[in-house]
N, C-alpha and C positions, 0 to 999 in steps of 0.2 A: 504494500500500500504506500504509496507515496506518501510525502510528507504535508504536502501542500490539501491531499486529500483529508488526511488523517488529524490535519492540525483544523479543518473547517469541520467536520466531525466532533471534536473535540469542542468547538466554540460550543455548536449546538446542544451539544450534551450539556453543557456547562450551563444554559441560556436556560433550560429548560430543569435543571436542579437549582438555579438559586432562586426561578419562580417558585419552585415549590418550597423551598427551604421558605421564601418570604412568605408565603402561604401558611405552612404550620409553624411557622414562630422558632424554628429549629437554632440550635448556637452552631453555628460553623465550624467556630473553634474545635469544641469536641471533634469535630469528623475528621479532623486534620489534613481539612480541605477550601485553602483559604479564594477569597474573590480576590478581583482588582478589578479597576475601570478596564474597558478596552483602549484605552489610552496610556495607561498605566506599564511600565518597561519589565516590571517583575509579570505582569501576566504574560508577556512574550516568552520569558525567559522561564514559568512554571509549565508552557503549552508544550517548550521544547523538548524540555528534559523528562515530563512525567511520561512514562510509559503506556502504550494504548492499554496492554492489557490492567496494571495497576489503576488506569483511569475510570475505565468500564466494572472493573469490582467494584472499586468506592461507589460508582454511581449507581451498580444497579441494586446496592444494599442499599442505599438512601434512597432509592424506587420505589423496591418496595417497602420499605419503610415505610416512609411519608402516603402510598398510596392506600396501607390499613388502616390510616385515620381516619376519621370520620366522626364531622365535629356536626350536635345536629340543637335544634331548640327546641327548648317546651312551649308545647302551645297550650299548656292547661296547667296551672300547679298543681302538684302534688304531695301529698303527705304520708309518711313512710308509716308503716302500722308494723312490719317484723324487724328483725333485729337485724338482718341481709338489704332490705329495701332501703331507697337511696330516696327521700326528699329532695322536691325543688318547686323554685317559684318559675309563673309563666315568663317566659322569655331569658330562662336563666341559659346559656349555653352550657352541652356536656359533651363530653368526649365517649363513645360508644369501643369499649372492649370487646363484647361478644354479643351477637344477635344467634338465640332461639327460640324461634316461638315467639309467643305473646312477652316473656318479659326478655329484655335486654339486661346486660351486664353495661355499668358506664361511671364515667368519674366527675363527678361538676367540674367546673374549670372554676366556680366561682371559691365554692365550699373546698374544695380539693378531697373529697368524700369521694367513697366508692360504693357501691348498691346495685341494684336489680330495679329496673324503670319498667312500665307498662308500655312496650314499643308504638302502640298508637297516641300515646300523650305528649310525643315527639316527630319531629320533619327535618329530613338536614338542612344546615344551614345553607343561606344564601342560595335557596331554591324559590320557586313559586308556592312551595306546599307551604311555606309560613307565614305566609300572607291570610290577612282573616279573610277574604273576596274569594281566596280559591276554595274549591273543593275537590276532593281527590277522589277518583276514582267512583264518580256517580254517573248514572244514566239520566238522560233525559228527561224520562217519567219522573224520574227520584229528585231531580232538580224541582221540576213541579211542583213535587208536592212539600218539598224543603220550604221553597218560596211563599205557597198557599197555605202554611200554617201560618194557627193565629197569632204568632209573636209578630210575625210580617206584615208589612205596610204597602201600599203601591209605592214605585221608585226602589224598594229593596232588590238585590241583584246579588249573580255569581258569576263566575268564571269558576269553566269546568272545561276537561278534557275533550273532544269532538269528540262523538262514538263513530260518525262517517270519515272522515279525514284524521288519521295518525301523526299523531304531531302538530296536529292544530288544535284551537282551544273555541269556548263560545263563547257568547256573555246571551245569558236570563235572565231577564227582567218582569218584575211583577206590575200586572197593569190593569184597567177597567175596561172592557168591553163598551160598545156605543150601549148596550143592556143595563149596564151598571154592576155587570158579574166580573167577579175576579179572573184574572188571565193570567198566563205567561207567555210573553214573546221571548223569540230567540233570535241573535243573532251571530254571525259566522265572524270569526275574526281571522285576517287571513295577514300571511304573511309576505311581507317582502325579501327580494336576494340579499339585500345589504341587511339584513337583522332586524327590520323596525316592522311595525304592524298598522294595520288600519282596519275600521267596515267601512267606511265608507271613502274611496278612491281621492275624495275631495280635501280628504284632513289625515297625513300618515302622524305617526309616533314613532320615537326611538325606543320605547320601553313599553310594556301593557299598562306599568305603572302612569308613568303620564297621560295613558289615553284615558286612564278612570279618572283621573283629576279633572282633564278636559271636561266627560260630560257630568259631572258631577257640578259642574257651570252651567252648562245649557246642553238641552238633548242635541244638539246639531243634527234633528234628521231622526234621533232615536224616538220612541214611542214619548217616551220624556225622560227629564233627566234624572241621574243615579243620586240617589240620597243616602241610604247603609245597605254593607254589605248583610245580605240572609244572614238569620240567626243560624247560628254553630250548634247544633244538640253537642252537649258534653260527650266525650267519646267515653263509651261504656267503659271502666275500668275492667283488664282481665279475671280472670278469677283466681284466688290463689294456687300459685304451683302447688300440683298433686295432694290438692284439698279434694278428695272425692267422699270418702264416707265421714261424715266429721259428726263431734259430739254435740248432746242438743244442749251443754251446756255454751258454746258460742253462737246459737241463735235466742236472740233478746226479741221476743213478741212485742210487738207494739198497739196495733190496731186490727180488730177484726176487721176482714172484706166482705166475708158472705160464708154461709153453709151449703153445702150439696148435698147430694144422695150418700156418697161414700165419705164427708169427713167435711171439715173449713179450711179458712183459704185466712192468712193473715200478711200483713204488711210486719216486715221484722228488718233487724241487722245484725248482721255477721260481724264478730267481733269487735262490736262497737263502732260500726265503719261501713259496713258495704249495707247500701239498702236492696235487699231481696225480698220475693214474694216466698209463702211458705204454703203447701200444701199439709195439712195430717192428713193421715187416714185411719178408718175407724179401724179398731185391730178386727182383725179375721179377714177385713173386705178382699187383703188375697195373702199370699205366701210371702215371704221374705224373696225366697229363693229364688222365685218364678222373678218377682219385683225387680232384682237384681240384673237378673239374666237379661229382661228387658230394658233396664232402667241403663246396660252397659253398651245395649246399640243405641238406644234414644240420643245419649250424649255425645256418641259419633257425627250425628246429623247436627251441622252446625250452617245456619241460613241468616239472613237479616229479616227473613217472613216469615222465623220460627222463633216460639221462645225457647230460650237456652236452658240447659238444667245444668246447673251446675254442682249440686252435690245428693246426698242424702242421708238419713239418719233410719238405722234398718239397726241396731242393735238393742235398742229396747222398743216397746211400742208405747203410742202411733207410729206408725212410720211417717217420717218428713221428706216431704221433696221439698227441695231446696233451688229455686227458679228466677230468670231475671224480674224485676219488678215494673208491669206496667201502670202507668197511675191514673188511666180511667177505664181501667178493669175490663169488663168482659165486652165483647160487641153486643150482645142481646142488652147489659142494662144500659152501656153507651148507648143507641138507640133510644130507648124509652125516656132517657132523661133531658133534661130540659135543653141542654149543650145540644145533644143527638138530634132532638126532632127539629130545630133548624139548621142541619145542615142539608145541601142541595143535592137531587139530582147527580149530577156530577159527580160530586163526592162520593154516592154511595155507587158508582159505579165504580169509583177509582178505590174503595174498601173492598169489591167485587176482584179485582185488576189484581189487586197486593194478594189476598187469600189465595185466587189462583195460580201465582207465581209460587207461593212458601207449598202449594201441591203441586209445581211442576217440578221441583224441587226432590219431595217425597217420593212420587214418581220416578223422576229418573233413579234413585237411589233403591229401586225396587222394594219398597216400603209400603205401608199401608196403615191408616189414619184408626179406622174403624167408630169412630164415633165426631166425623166433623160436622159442625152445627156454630151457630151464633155465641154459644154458652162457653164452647172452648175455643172461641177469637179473644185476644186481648188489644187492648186499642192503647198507646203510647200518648203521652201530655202533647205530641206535633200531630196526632192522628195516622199514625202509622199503625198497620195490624199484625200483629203477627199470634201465626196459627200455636196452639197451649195443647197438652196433652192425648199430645201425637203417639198409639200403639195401647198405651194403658186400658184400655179396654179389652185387648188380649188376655190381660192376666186376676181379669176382678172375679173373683169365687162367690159375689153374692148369687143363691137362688134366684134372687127375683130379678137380677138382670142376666145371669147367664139363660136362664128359660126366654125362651124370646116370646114369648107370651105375658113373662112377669110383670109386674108395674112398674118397675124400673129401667125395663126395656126400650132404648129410644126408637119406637116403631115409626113413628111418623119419619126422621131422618133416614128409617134401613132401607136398602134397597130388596123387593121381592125375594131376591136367590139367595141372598143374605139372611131371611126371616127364616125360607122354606127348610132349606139346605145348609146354613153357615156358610155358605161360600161366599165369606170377606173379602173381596179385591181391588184394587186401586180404581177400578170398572163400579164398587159399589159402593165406592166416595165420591164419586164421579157425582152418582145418585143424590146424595149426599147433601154435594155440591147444588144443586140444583133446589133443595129443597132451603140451602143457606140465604142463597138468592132471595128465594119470598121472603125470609124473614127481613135480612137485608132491604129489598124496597117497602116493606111494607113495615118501616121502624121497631122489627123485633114483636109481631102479630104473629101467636102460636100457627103453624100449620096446620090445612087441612079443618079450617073454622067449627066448631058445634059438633065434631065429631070422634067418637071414638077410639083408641086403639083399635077392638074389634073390626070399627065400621071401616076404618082405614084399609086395613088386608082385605078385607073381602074388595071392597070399591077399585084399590089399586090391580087386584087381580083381574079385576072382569075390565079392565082397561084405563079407568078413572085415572083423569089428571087435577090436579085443581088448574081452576082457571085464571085469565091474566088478571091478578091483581088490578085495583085501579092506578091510573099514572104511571102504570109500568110501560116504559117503550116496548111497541111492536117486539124491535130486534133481541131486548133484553129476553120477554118472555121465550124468544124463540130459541135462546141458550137454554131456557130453564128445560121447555119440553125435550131438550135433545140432551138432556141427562136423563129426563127418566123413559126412553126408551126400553121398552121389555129385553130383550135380548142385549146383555151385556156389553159386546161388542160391536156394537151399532153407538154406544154413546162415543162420544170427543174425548179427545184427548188432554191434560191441564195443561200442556205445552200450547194446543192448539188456542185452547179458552180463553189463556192467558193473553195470548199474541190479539186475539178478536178482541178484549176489554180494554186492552191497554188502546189500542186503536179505534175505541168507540167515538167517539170525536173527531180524531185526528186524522181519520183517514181519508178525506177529501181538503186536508189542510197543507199549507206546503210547508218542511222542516222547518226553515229560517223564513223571517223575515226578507222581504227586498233588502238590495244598497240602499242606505238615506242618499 
């Protein structure tokens, strides 16, 4: 290699370690690898004599060095609860040791502390993710409905990743219809060769940052102008590392929610600290063992349209499930109560939309529900739903619900083959499904009005559907009747259901907005 090659080489390499040295804050000194200007007669005279190969080790150990850091910030404080967990305030920078899983290993730069962090209460630095406008890693829909909850105002907006273009970003904006209905527009934000962004051709930016400043002036074109960013739902805290069966002396009761057939439901918290919802159950309602066995694929299934279970208490009785806490409870009394009966249209197609996604979910995971209905949806303080007590019906030993005649038995939700035969299948949530619906538009109204268990099996068998609800769209109903098709395999798929709900609206609309 010639010299003249080897010494331009050499710059390079050089050019490109003491950016990064400038970058992690490194002492030179130590490395025993010192700078000079390019002007400078010792840098001529270190280029000459250091050797290619003693040059290329120093640097590729300061490569990789400097490239396993990874400096990131809190976007939420936190407060330590074990004796391993690492506190910090929002915005504190930390240096990141080890990522697995949900908690990281990481050192403050502030505190000089080391600990275990919840890896979503942190973004690396000097990225877009810590910024409060961005949102990472949402859909469409999801922006929606972030925007349409009631913390949010018209003017509230996000920036979020394109789901059509890779590497491009949106901005959503919440807005009022000529109607006076809440909306969200979208629009594309596209980029230019030289690095800078625009929507609209007539006004670029060097940064996304200055273009939100721009309209946060005047809409220039936008539907109107940006005033805050969407509220941030608090990102769920993990649960503790290989906390699965835990004692009931670390869950502290607080407030009753409700009783059911098999046990009550209360508001509680985990070691002083994490607020959970708590299921008992009456003793005998089933086995430990059985509870176990299922309660160990239940926790596998892990969705944002599922609640999560995070522990249980199976060593003495009741037994305790131990679950995320939603805090306006179940969809059936969501609905009935006074919040519920004015929300619109819309809405409950889009609680329709969310339910069908957390079973296309299930679904694919070759899974099965056996008792979904309004009673086991939980509806979150932004109006998000997600599907409760997915498979436990599999394992409940009472008579009067295992007899499918019993009182207990949710006849009105079963599907036919389901009542006759026990053939449970993701085909007879389907059923299910359909029956969720009525309750859903019709604000949590029993199925099936003035009649029966009895009257129900017999009526369904000789063909009986109930019919469309009032105010129920044409098209709604005509999801309902195409779940409860007699022949199993004739109904839709939640893949499919989901794809038709999420697009009830929007399917004669165009993605984005025009250019302003």
């Amino acid at each position: 290699m010639s010299q003249t090659v080897l010494r331009f080489y050499k710059i390079l390499i050089l050019r490109f370690y003491k950016a990064a040295c400038q970058r992690f804050e490194l002492i030179t000194e130590n490395m025993h690898f010192p700078f000079y200007s390019l002007s400078d007669e010792r840098y001529s005279t270190f280029l000459r004599f250091c050797s290619f190969e003693t040059f290329f080790v120093k640097f590729l150990f300061i490569y990789v060095y400097t490239e396993k850091e990874k400096i990131a910030i809190a976007l939420y404080p936190y407060d330590a609860i074990h004796a391993d967990d690492l506190g910090f305030k929002k915005g504190e920078k930390l240096k990141i040791l080890e990522e697995h899983g949900e908690w990281w290993k990481a050192k403050s730069l502030t505190t000089k502390k080391e600990g275990f962090i919840p890896s979503n209460y942190v973004a690396e630095a000097d990225t877009i993710e810590t910024e409060e406008w961005f949102f990472k890693d949402i859909a469409r829909k999801d922006a929606e409905r972030q925007l349409l909850a009631p913390a949010n105002k018209p003017g509230s907006y996000l920036i979020r990743e394109s789901e059509t273009s890779k590497g491009s970003y949106s901005l959503s904006i919440r807005d009022v219809d000529a109607q006076g209905l809440d909306v969200v527009k979208h629009y594309k934000i596209r980029s230019l060769d030289n690095g800078g962004y625009y929507i609209s051709p007539k006004i670029t930016f060097n940064d996304i940052n200055s273009m939100i400043k721009h309209y946060h002036k005047q809409p220039d074109g936008l539907c109107r102008k940006l005033e805050k960013p969407c509220e941030k739902p608090k990102a769920q805290k993990p649960w503790d590392k290989d906390a699965w069966e835990i004692s009931k002396e670390s869950i502290k009761m607080v407030k009753k929610l409700g009783a059911g057939q098999f046990g009550e439901v209360w508001m509680a918290y985990y070691n002083n600290s994490t607020k959970v919802a708590v299921k008992t159950l009456k003793p005998g309602t089933m086995s430990v063992e059985a509870f176990l066995e299922e309660a160990n694929l239940m926790k596998t299934l892990q969705h944002e349209r599922l609640v999560r279970l995070y522990a249980v208490v199976t060593k003495t009785e009741p037994i305790y499930i131990i679950t995320e806490f939603m805090a306006n409870g179940s969809l059936l009394d969501f609905l009935k109560s006074a919040a519920g009966c004015k929300v619109q249209l819309p809405k409950l197609i889009d609680f329709s939309a969310q339910i069908a996604e957390g079973m296309a979910y299930i679904e694919k995971k070759n899974y099965i529900h056996r008792d979904l209905r309004a009673a086991n949806v939980l509806v979150s303080d932004s109006l998000l739903c997600k599907i409760a007590d997915f498979g436990l019906a599999r394992v409940i030993e009472d008579d009067q619900y295992t007899a499918r005649e019993g009182a207990k038995f949710p006849i009105k939700w079963t599907a036919p083959e389901a009542i006759n035969y026990g053939s449970f299948t993701i085909k007879s949530d389907m059923w299910s499904f359909g029956v969720l619906l009525y309750e859903i538009i019709t604000y949590g109204k029993n199925p099936y009005p003035g009649m029966s268990n009895s009257e129900v099996m017999s009526s369904v068998q000789r063909g009986y559907r109930m019919p469309r609800p009032e105010n129920c769209p044409t098209e709604l109903y005509e999801i309902m009747t195409s779940c409860w098709k007699s022949k199993p395999d004739d109904r839709p798929t939640f893949d499919y259901i989901q794809s038709v709900l999420d697009d009830f609206y929007t399917a004669t609309e165009g993605q984005y907005q025009q250019q302003p």
